[in-house]
DSSP file (Angstrom, degrees, kcal/mol; ACC not computed):
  #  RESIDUE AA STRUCTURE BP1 BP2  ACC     N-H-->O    O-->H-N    N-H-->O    O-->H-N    TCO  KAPPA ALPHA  PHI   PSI    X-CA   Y-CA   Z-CA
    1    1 A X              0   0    0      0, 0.0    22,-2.4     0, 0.0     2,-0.2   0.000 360.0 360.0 360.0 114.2   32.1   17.0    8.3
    2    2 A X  E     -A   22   0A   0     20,-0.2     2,-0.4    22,-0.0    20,-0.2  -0.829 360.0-162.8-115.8 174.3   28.4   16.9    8.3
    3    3 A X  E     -A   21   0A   0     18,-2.5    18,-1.7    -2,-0.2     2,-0.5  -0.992  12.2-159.1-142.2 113.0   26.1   14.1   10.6
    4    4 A X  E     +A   20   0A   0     -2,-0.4     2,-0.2    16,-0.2    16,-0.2  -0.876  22.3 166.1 -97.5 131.2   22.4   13.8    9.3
    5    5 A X  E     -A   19   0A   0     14,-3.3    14,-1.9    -2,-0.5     2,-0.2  -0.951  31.7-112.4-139.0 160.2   20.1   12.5   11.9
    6    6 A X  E     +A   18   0A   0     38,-0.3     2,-0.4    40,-0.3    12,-0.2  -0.650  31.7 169.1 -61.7 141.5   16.1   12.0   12.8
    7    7 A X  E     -A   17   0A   0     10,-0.6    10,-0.9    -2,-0.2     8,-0.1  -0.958  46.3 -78.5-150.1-174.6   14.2   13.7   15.5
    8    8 A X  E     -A   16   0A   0     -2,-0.4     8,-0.3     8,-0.2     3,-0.1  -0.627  37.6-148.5 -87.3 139.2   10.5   14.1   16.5
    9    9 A X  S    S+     0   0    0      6,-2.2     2,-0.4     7,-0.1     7,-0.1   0.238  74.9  15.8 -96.4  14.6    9.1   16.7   14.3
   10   10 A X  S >  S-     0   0    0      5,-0.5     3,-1.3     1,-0.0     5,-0.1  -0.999  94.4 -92.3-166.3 165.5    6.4   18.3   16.8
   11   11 A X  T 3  S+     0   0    0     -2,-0.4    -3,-0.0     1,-0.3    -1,-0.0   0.594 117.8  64.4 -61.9  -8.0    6.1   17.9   20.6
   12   12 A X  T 3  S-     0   0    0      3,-0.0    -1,-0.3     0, 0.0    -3,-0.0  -0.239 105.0-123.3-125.9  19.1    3.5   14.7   20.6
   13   13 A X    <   +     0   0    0     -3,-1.3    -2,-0.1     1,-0.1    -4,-0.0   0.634  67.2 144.0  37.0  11.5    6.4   12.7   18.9
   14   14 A X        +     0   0    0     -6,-0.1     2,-0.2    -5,-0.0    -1,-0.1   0.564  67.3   6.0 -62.8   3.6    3.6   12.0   15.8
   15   15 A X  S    S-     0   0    0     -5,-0.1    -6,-2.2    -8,-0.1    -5,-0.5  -0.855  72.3-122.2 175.7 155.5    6.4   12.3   12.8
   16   16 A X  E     -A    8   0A   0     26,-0.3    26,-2.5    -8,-0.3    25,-0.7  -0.948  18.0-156.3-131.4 142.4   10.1   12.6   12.4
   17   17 A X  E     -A    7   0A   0    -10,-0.9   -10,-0.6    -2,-0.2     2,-0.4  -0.900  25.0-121.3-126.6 121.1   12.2   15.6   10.4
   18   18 A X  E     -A    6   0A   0     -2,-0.3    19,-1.7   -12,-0.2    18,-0.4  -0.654  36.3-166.4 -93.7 165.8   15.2   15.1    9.3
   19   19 A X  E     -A    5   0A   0    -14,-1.9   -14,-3.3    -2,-0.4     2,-0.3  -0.898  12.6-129.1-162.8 147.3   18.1   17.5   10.6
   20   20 A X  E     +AB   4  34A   0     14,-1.2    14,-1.8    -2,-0.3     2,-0.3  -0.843  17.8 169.9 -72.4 116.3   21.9   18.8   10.2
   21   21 A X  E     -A    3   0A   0    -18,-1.7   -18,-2.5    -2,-0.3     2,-0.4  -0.946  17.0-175.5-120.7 140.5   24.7   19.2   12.4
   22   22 A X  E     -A    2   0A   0     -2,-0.3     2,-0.4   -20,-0.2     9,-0.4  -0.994  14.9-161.1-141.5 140.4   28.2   20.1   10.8
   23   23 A X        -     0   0    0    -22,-2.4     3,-0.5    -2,-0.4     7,-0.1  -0.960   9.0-166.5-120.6 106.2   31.2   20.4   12.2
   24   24 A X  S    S+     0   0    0     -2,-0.4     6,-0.1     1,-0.2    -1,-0.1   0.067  84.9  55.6 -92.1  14.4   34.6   22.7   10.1
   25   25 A X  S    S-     0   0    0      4,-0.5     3,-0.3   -24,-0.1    -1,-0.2  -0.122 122.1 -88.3-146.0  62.2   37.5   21.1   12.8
   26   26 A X  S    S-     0   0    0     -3,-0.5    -2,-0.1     1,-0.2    -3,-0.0   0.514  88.4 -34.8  80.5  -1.6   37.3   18.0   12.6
   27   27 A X  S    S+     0   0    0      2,-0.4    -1,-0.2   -26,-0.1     3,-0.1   0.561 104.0 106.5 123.4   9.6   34.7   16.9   15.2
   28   28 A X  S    S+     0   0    0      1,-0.4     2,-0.3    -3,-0.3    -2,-0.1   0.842  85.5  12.9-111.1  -4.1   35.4   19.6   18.1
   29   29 A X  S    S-     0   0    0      2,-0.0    -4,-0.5     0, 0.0    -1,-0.4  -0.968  73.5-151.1-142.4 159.7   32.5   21.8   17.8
   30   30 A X        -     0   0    0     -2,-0.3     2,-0.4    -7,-0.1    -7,-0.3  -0.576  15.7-103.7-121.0 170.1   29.7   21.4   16.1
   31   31 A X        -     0   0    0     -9,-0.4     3,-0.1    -2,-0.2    -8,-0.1  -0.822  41.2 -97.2 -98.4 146.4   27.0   23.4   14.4
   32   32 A X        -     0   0    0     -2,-0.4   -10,-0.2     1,-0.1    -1,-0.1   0.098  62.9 -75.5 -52.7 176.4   23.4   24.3   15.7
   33   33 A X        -     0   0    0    -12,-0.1     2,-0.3     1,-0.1   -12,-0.2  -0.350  45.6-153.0 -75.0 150.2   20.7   21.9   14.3
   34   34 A X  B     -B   20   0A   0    -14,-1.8   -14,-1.2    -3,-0.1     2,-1.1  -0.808  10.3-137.6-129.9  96.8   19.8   22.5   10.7
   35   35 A X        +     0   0    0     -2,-0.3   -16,-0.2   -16,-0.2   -17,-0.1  -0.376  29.6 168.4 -63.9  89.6   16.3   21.5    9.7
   36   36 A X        +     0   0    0     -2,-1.1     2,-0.5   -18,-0.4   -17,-0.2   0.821  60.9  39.5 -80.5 -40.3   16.6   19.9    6.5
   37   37 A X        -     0   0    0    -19,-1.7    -1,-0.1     1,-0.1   -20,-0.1  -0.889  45.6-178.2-108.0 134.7   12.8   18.2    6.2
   38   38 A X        +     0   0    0     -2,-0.5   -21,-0.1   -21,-0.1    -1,-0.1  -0.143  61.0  91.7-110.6  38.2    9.7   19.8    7.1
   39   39 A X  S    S-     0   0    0    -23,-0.1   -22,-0.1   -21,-0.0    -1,-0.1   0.735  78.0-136.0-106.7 -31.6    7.1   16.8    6.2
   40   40 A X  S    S+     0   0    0    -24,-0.2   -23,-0.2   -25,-0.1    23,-0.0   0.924  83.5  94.3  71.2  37.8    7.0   14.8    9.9
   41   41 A X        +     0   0    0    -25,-0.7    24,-1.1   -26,-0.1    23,-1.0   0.143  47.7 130.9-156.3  50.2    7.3   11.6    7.8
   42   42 A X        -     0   0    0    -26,-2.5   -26,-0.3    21,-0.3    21,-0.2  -0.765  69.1 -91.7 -80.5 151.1   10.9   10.4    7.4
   43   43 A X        -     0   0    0     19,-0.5    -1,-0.1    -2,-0.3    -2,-0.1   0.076  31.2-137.9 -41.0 148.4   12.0    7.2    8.0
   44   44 A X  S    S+     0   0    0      1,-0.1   -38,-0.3   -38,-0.1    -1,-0.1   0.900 107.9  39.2 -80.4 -31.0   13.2    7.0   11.7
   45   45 A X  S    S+     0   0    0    -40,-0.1    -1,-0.1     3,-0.0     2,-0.1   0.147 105.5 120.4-109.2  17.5   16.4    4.9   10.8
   46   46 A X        +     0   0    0      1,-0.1   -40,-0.3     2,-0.1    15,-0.1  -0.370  30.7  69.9 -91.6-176.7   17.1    7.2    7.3
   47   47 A X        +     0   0    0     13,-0.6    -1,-0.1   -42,-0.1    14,-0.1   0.831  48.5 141.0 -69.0 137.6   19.1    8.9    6.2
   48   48 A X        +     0   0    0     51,-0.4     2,-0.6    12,-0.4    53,-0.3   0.214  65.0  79.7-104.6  15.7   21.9    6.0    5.4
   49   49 A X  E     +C   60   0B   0     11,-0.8    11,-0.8    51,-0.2     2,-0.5  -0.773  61.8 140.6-127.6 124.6   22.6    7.8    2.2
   50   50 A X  E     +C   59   0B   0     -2,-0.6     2,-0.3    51,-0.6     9,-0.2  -0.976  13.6 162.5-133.5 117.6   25.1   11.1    2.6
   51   51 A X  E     -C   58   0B   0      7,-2.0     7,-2.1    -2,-0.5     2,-0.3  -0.918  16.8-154.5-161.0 175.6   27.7   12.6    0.9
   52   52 A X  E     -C   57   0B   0     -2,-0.3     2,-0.3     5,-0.3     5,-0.3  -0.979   5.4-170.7-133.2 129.5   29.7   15.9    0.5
   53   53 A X  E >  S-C   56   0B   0      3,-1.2     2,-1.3    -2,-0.3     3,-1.0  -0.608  74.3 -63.5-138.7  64.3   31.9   17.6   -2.3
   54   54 A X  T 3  S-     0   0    0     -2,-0.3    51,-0.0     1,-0.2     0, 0.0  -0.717 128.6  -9.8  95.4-120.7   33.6   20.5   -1.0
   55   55 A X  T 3  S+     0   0    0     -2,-1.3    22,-4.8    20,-0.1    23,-0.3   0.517 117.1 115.0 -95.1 -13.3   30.1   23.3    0.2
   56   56 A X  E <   +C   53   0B   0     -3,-1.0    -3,-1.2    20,-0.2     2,-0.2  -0.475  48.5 179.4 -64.6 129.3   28.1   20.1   -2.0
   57   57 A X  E     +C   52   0B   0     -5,-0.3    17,-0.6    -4,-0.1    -5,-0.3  -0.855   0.8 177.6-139.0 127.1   25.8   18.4    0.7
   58   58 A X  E     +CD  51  73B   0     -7,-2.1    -7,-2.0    -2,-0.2     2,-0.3  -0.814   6.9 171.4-164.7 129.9   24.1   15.9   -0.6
   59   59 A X  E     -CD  50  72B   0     13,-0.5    13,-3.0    -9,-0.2     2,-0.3  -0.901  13.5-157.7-174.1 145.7   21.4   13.2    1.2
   60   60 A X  E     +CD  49  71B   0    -11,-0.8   -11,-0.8    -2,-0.3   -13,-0.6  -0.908  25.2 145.6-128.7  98.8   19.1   10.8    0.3
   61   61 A X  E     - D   0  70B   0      9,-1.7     9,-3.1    -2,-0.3     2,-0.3  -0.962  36.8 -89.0-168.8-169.7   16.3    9.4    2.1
   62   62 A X  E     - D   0  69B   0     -2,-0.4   -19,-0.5     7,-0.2     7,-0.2  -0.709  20.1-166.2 -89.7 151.5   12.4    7.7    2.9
   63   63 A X  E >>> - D   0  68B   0      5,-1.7     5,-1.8    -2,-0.3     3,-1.8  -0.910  11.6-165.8-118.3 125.9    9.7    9.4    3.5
   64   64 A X  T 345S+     0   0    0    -23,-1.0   -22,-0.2     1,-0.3   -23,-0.1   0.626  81.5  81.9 -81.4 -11.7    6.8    7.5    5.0
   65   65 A X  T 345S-     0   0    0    -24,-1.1    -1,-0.3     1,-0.2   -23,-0.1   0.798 126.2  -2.3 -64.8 -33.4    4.0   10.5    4.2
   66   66 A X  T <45S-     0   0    0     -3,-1.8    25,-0.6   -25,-0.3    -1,-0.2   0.229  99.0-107.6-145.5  29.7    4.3    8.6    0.5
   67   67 A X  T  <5S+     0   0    0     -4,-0.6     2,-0.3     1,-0.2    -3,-0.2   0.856  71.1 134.5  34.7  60.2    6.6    6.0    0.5
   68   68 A X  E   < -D   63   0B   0     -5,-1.8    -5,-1.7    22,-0.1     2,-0.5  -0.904  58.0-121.8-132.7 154.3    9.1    7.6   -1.5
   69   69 A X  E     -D   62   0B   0     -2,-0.3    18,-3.1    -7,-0.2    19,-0.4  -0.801  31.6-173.5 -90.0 122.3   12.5    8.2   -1.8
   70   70 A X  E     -DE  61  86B   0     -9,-3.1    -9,-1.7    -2,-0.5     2,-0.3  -0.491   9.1-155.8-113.7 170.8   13.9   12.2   -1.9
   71   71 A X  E     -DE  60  85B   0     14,-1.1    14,-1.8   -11,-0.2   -11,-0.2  -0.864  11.0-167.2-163.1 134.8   17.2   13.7   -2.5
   72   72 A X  E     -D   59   0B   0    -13,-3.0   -13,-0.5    -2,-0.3     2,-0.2  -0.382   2.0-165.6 -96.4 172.4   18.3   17.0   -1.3
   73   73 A X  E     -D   58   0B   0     -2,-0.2     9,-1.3     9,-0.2   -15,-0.2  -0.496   7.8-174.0-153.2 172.0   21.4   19.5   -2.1
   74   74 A X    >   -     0   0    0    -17,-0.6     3,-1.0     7,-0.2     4,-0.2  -0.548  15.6-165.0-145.0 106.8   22.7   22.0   -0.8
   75   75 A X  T 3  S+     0   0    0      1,-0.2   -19,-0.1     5,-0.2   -20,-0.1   0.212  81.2  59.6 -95.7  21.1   25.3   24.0   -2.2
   76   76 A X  T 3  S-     0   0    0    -21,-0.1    -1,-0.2   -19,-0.1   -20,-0.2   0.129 121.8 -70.7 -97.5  17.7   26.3   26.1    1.3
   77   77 A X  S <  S-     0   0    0    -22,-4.8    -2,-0.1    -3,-1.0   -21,-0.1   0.317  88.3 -61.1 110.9 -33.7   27.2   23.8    3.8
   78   78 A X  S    S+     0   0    0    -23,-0.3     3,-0.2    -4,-0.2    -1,-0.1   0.471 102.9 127.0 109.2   8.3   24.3   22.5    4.3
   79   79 A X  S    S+     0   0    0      1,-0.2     2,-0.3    -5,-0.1    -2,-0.1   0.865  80.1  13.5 -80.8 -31.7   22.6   26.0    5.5
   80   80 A X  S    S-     0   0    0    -46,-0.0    -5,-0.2     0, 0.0    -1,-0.2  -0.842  76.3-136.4-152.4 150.9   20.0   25.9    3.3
   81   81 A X        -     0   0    0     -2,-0.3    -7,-0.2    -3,-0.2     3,-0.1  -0.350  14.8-123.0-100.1 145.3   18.4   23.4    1.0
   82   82 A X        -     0   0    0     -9,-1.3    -9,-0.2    -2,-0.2    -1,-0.1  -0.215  55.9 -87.6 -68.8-177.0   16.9   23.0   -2.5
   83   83 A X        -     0   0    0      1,-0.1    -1,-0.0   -11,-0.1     0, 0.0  -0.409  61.5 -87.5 -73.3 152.8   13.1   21.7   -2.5
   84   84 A X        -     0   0    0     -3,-0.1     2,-0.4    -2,-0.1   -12,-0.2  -0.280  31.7-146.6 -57.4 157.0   13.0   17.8   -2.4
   85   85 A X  E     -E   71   0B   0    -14,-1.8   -14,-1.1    -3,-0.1     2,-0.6  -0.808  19.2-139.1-111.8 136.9   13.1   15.7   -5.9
   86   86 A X  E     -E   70   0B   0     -2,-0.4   -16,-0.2   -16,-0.3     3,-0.0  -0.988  20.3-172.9-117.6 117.9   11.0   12.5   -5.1
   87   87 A X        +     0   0    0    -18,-3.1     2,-0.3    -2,-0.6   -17,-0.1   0.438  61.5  50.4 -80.8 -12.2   13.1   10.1   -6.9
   88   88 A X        -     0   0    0    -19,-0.4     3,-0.1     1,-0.1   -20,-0.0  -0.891  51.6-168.4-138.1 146.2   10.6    6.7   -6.6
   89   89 A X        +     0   0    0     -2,-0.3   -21,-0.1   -21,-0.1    -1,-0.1  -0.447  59.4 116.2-123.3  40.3    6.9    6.8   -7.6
   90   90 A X        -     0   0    0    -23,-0.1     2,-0.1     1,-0.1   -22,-0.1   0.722  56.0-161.6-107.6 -23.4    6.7    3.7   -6.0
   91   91 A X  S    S+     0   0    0    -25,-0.6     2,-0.5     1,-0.1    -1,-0.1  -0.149  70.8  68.7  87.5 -51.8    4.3    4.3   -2.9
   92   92 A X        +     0   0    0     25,-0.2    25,-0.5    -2,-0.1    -1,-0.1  -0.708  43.4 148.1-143.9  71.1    5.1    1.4   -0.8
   93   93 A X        +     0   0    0     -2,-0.5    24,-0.6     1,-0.2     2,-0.5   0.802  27.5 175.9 -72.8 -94.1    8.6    1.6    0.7
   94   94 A X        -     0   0    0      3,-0.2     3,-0.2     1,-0.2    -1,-0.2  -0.989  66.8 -45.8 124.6-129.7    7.7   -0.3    3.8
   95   95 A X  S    S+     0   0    0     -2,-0.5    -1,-0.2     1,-0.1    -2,-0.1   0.331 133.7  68.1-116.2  14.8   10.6   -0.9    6.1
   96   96 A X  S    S+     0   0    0     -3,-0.4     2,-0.7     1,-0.1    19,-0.6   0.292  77.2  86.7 -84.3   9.3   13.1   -2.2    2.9
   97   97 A X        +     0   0    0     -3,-0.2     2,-0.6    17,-0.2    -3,-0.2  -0.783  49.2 134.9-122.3  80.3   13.3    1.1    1.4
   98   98 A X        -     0   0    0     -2,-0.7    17,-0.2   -37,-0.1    15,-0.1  -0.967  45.3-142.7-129.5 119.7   16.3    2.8    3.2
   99   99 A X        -     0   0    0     -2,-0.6   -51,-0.4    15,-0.1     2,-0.3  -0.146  19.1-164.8 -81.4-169.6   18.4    4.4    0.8
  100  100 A X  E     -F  113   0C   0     13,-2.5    13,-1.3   -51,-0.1     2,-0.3  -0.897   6.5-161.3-153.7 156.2   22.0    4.9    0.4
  101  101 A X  E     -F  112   0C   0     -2,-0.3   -51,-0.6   -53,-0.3     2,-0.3  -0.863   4.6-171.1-128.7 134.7   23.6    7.2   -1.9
  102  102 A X  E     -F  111   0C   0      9,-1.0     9,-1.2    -2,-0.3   -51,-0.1  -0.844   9.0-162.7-126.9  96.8   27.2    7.2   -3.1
  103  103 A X  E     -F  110   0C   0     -2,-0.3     2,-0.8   -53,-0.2     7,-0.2  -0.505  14.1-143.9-109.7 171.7   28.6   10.2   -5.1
  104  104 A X    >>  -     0   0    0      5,-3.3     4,-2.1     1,-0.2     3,-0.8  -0.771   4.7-163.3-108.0 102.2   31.9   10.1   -7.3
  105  105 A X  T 34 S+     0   0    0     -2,-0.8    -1,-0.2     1,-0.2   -52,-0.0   0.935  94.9  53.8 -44.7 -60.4   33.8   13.9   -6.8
  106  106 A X  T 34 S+     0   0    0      1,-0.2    -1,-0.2     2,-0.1    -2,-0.0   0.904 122.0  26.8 -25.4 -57.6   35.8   12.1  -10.8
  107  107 A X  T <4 S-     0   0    0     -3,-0.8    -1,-0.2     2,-0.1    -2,-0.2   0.935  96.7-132.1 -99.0 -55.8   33.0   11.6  -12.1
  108  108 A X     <  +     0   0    0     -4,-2.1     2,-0.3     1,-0.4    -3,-0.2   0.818  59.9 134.0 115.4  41.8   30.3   13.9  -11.0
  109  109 A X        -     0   0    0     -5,-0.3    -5,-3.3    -7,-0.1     2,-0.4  -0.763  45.4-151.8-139.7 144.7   27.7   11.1  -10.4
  110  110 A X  E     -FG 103 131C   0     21,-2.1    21,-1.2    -2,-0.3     2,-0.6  -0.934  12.3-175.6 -99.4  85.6   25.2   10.2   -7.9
  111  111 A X  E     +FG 102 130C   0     -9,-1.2    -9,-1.0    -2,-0.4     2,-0.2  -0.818   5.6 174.9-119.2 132.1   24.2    6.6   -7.4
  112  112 A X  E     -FG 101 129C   0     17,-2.6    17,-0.9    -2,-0.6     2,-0.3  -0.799   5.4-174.7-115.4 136.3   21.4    5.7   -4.8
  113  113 A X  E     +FG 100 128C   0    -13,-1.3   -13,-2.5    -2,-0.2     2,-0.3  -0.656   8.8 172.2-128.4 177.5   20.4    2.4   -4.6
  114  114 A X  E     - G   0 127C   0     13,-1.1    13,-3.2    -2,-0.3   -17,-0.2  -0.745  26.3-120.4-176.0 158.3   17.0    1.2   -2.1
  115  115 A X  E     + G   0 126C   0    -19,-0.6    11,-0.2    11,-0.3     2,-0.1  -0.170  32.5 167.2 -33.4 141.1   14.9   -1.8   -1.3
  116  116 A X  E     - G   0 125C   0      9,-0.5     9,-2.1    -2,-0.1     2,-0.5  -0.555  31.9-118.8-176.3 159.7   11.2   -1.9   -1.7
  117  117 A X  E     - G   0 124C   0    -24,-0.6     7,-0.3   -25,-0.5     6,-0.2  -0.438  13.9-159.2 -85.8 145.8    8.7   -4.3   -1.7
  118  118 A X        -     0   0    0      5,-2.9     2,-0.3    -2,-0.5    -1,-0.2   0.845  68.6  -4.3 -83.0 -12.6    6.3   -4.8   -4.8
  119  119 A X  S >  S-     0   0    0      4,-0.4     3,-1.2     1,-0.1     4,-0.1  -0.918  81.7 -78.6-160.5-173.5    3.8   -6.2   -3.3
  120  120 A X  T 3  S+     0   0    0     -2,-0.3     2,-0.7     1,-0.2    -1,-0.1   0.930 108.7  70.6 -85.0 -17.3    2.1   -7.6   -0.5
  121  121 A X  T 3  S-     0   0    0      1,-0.1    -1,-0.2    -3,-0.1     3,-0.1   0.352 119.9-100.1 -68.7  36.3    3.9  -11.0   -0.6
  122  122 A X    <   +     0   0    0     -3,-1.2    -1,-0.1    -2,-0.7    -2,-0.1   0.685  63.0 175.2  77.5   1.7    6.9   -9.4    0.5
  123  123 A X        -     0   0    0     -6,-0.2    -5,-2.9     1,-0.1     2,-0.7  -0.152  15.4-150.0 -50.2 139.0    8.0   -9.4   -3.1
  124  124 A X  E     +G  117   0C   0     -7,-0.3     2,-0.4    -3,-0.1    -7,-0.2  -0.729  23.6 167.0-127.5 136.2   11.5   -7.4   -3.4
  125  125 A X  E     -G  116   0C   0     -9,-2.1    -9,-0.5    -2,-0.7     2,-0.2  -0.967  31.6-123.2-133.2 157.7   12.8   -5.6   -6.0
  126  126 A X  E     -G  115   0C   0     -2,-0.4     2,-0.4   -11,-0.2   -11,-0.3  -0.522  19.8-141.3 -97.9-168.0   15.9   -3.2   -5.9
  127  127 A X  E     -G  114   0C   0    -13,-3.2   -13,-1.1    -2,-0.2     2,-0.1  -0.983  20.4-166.4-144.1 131.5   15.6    0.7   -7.1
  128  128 A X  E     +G  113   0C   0     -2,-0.4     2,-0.7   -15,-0.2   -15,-0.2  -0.674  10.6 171.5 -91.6  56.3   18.6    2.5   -9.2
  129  129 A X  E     -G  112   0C   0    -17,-0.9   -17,-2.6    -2,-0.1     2,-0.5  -0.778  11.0-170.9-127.0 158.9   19.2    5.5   -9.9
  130  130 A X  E     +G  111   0C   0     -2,-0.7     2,-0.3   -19,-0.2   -19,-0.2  -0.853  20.5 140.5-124.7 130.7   22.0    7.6  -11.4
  131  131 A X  E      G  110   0C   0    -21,-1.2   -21,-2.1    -2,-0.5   -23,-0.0  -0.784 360.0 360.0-139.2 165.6   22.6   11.2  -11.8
  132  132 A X              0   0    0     -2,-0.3   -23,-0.1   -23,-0.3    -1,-0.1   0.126 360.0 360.0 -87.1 360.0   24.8   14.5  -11.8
């Protein structure tokens, strides 16, 4: 079981990091924190997009430092992680752009959907992608 969460990435609160905790029985101990972003600009209310395949850990999320969407792995558990993929060239998530990521163990597929706006009239478009 892993639980991806936000926290202040430096003592002044100026930026948020996103972070690990995992748990092997079921929810009765847990693991120390595992600092999965170093940028101090995720999304407070990210990651909503998660999943896990066995030692596959897998997450999805904004970062406001360019208003893009990243995807991790990690194929230990979650102990340490490849370098981010910035998925979205898109610049301007704003506060529509939360992804969420769904994967299929069948199939071997990732699909992450988001929000974001196009413009400044609020214009909305959704974002797609799908991947192995």
């Amino acid at each position: 079981m892993h639980v991806f969460y936000t926290a202040p990435s430096d003592y002044y609160w100026s930026g948020f990091d996103l972070f690990l905790k995992s748990s092997t029985d079921n929810g009765l101990t847990w693991s120390n924190a595992n600092h999965v972003t170093y940028s101090g600009g995720v999304e407070e209310t990210t990651p909503k997009a998660a999943a896990a395949n066995g030692t596959n850990v897998y997450v999805a999320y904004a970062d406001r430092t360019t208003g893009d969407i990243y995807f991790k792995k990690s194929t230990d558990s979650g102990i340490s992680w490849s370098a981010p993929t910035r998925l979205t060239y898109i610049g301007n998530l704003d506060d529509y752009g939360e992804p969420s990521l769904v994967y299929s163990p069948g199939t071997g597929y990732f699909h992450i959907i988001s929000g974001f706006y196009v413009d400044s009239t609020y214009y909305g478009e959704l974002y797609y992608k799908r991947g192995h």
